[in-house]
Structure formats: structure tokens, C-alpha cells
C-alpha positions, -999 to 999 in steps of 0.1 A, spaced: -45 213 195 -26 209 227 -13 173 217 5 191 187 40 183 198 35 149 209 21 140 175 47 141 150 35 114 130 4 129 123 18 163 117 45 150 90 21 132 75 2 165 69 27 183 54 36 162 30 -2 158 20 -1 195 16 33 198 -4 18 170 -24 -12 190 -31 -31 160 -18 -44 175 13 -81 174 21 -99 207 32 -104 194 68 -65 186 69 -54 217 54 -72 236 82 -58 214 108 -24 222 97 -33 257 89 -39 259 128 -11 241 140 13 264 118 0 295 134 2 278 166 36 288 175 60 303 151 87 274 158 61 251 140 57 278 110 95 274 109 91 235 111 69 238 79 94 258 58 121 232 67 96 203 52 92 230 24 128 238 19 142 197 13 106 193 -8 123 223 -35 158 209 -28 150 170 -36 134 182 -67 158 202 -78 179 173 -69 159 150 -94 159 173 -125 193 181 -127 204 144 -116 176 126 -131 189 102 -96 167 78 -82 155 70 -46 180 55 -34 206 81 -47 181 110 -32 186 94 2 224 91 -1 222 126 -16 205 145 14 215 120 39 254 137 33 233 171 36 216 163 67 256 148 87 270 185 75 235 210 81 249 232 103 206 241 109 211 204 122 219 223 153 199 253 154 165 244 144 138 249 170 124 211 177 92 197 193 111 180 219 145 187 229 155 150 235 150 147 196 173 177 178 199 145 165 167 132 147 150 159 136 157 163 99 166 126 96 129 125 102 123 151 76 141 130 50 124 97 60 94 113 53 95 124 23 114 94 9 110 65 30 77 69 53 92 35 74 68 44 104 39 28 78 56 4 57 58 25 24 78 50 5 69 71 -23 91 92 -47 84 122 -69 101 125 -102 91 143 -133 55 147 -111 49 111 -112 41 98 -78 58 63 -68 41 44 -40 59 10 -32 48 -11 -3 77 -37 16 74 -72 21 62 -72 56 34 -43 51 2 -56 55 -21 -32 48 -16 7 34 -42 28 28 -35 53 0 -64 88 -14 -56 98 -49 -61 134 -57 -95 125 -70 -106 115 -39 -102 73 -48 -95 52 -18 -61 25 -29 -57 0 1 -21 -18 -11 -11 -51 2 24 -55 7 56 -58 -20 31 -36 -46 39 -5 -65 17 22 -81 22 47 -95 4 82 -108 9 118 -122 -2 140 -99 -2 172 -118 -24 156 -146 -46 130 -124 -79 152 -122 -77 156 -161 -66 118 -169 -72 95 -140 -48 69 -143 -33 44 -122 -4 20 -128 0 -9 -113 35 -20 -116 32 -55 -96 12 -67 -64 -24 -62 -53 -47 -35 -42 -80 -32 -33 -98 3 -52 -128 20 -42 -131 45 -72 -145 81 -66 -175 93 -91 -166 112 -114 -194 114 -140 -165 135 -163 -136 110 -163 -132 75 -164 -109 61 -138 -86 32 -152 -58 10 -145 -26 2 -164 -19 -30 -163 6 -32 -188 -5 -50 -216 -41 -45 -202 -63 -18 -192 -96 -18 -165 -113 7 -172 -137 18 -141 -179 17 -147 -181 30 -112 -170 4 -87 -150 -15 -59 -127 -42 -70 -98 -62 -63 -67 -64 -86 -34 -79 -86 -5 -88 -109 28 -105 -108 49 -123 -133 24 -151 -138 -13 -134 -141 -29 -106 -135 -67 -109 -121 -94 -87 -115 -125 -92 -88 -152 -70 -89 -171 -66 -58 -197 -37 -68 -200 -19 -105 -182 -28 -135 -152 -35 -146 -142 -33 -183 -107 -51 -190 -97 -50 -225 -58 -58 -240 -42 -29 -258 -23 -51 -285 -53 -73 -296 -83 -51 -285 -98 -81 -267 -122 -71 -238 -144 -85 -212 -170 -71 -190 -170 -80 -154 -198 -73 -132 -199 -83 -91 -187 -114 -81 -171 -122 -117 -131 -129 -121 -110 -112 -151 -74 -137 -158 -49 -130 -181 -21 -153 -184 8 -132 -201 26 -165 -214 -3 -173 -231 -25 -143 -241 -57 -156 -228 -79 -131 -209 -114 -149 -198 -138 -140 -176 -154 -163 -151 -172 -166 -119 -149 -160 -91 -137 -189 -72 -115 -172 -41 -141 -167 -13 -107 -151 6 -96 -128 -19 -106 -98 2 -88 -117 35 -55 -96 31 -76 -65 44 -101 -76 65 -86 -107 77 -119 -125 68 -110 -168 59 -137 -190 51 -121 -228 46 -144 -256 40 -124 -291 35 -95 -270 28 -61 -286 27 -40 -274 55 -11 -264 29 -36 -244 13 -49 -224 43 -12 -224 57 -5 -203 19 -36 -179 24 -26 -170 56 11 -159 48 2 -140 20 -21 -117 45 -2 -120 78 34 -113 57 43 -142 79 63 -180 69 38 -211 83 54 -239 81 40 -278 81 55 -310 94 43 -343 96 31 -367 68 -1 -370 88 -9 -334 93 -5 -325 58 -31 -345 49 -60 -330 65 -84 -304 60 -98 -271 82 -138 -265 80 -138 -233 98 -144 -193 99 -113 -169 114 -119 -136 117 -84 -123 136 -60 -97 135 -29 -116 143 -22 -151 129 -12 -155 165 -49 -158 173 -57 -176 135 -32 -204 145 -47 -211 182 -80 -216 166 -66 -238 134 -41 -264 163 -75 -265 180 -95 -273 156 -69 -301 138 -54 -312 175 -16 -303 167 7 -281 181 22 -244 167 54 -230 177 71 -198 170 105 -186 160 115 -149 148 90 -145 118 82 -188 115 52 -206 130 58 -243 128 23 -266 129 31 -303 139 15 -334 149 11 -337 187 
């Protein structure tokens, strides 16, 4: 409890798990201590209260959207005349201090995410250069979100109904039991309906795909009631030009490579390795030489940065990498 005030970003991000109604029990009695702490953090906690009823009052009257919210309370936060008077954790910080309220409960930049609440439905949308964010529905699911994805749920009605929606992207869900309610996805013109289990699923404008990993999986189409049953280590596709949804034995050995960083390339083309690798690094690899492009990587990485992926890969294929801003460049020695 003495690191209180050096740990903002854990504090903030309790508070809004508790005016969420998210909160678990150990976290609510964290805060609960750190609020009775000192009464300048009780005060702290009524401000985070205070833009929490203001934004929504904001919403239902404006029916305004995230964007206009920020614009909205970021004209409120340049004329706050409590801009000035509120008690802070540091004193270096008072300019900052409810600009941090707001990015909180908009824009939570410090993680890559933002989420807005409008009518109770919770919108979570991941940026481009996210790589991983780890998301617990009310129910206790664990959502990891790779990046440029957006769910969404009701939180008021999740417990009764529990119901995802994936708007685009790819997350990874480990589903809580619940021996009462089936979880499920909404997919759109599909469903997956949850037979207690861990899977992989992604969409965007081309397909959406489903990977079990442990459990069931039961994807059906709304429209034409067509529906296949995919057990561990089985592949749902639909193509939505086409209307075909199959399922089959899943090919991707990587698919999972986005979270855990885990490749496994046998006689891989280096185009194909150089695609796998951006998608989970958020990172632009680029490949020059006729030569170069033209062989394959045998080989197992296992790294947190593609700084350390790369050393291994112009190692193991005798080129060079460079580096510039977000760019690696791979070329022939």
C-alpha cells in the first residue's frame, strides 16, 4: 500500500473496473483500501465517478460517439476550474491530472485500447500497433485481442445472455463454465456457440475462421441454419462471397504465434514467414533480392521482439537485416 501514489496506472485501471462493475473481489478490496487510505484518494475516486455519470449523461442526450465524447469533455477539462484545485498524487502532475481521467475512460492509450459505453454496450477496439490485450468479461471469460479488433458486449445483460460480438479482427477466448449459459460469438452472419473450450477466432472482409484448441465449438449460419462441429485441432471457414462454411483439419501450426510468439517454419518461403511475423510483431518486413526471395527457413523462434526473430532468421539464411522507423529490410549479403 505504500507504492499507492506512484502507481497510477494500476489505480485508474481499478476504478474503472469498479465503475464498470467488472471488478473482481480481490481488486475491489485493494481499492477499497487505497480509498480509505487518505481522503485525497476518496476524493480522486469521486472525480473518476463524477466524468463516469457526466459522459453518460453525455451519450443519452447526444446519442454522440467516441470521438465527440473526447472533444466534448476535452472543452470541459481546458475550462474545469477543479483543474486547479484538485488534490493530486504528485504535484509535478496537476496540468495532467483529469486529462488522465478522460484518457481513461475513453482512450486507455497507456495499453493500446479504448473502450466506449453507450446504451450499456461495452466497445473494446484494439490499434494497429497493439500486440497483445488481455480483456475478463463480467463472467469471468478471459478475451486476449490482437491488434485492429473490436468487440463488443452488454454489460448489464452479459451474466443472463453471454454474448460476444466480434466486429472484425482476431482474439483468442478461454470461456468460463457456466453449466447455466452458453457462451457464444456473433459473427455476423454466424454464430459459435461455446461447448466449454479455448479457441482461436478471427474475421475480416474476406473469411472468418475458427480454431479450437480444447472443447467444442459449434458454428452454425443464421440465414441457412448450416452448422459444423469443431473439436481440438479442427478449422471452421466461411467465405462470405461464397456462403461456404466447412470444417477441416487445421493447417496453421502458427495460429496461436500472435500471443505467445511461438513460429514453427519448415521449408517455408521467406515471404511467407516475413507475413507471419508482421501480423504478430505489428511490424513492416521487407524483402529484396531475387535470390533471397527464393529460399526457405527450417527453424523454431520463440522471441519477444522481432528484433531477436530476425538475428536468428539473417543467420540461418546468411543475409543481412536493417532497420528504419517501423521497417526491417532482409537482403542478400
Amino acid at each position: 500500500m505504500k507504492n499507492f501514489e506512484t502507481n497510477e496506472e494500476l489505480i485508474f485501471g481499478l476504478i474503472i473496473d469498479d465503475l464498470d462493475n467488472t471488478i473482481t473481489p480481490a481488486n475491489k478490496e485493494l481499492l477499497r483500501q487505497w480509498r480509505i487510505a487518505d481522503t485525497a484518494n476518496e476524493k480522486t475516486y469521486q472525480e473518476f465517478l463524477n466524468v463516469q455519470v457526466n459522459l453518460d449523461k453525455l451519450v443519452e442526450r447526444l446519442d454522440i460517439d467516441a470521438q465527440r465524447s473526447w472533444e466534448s469533455l476535452d472543452k470541459k477539462i481546458e475550462h474545469s476550474p477543479a483543474q486547479e484545485q484538485l488534490p493530486l498524487f504528485k504535484r509535478e502532475k496537476q496540468g495532467s491530472y483529469w486529462l488522465k481521467i478522460a484518457a481513461s475512460l475513453l482512450i486507455v492509450c497507456s495499453i493500446g485500447y479504448y473502450f466506449v459505453q453507450k446504451n450499456q454496450d461495452v466497445v473494446i477496439s484494439t490499434d494497429q500497433q497493439t500486440r497483445v490485450t488481455n480483456i475478463v468479461l463480467p463472467d469471468g471469460t478471459a478475451v486476449q485481442l490482437n491488434a485492429a479488433t473490436t468487440i463488443s458486449y452488454n454489460k448489464n445483460s452479459f451474466n443472463r445472455d453471454r454474448k460476444l460480438e466480434l466486429l472484425k479482427g482476431e482474439a483468442f477466448i478461454q470461456v468460463a463454465e457456466d453449466k447455466h449459459v452458453q457462451f457464444r460469438v456473433d459473427l455476423g452472419e454466424l454464430e459459435a456457440k461455446d461447448i466449454g473450450t479455448r479457441f482461436n477466432i478471427s474475421k475480416n472482409d474476406h473469411k472468418i475462421a475458427v480454431i479450437v484448441e480444447e472443447g467444442k465449438v459449434a458454428l452454425r449460419h443464421h440465414t441457412t441454419s448450416k452448422e459444423v462441429l469443431l473439436t481440438p485441432g479442427k478449422m471452421g471457414l466461411y467465405n462470405p462471397a461464397t456462403k461456404e462454411l466447412i470444417a477441416t483439419n487445421n493447417p496453421d501450426r502458427n495460429y496461436k504465434a500472435w500471443i505467445d510468439k511461438y513460429f514453427v517454419f519448415t521449408a517455408v518461403p521467406i515471404g511467407e514467414v516475413a507475413s507471419q511475423l508482421e501480423k504478430a510483431y505489428s511490424s513492416r518486413i521487407d524483402i529484396k533480392g531475387d535470390q533471397l526471395k527464393k529460399r526457405k527457413l527450417t527453424a523454431s523462434l520463440k522471441y519477444q521482439t522481432l528484433d531477436s526473430a530476425l538475428a536468428v532468421i539473417s543467420a540461418s539464411l546468411q543475409c543481412k537485416v536493417t532497420k528504419s522507423q517501423n521497417t526491417y529490410t532482409l537482403y542478400d549479403n
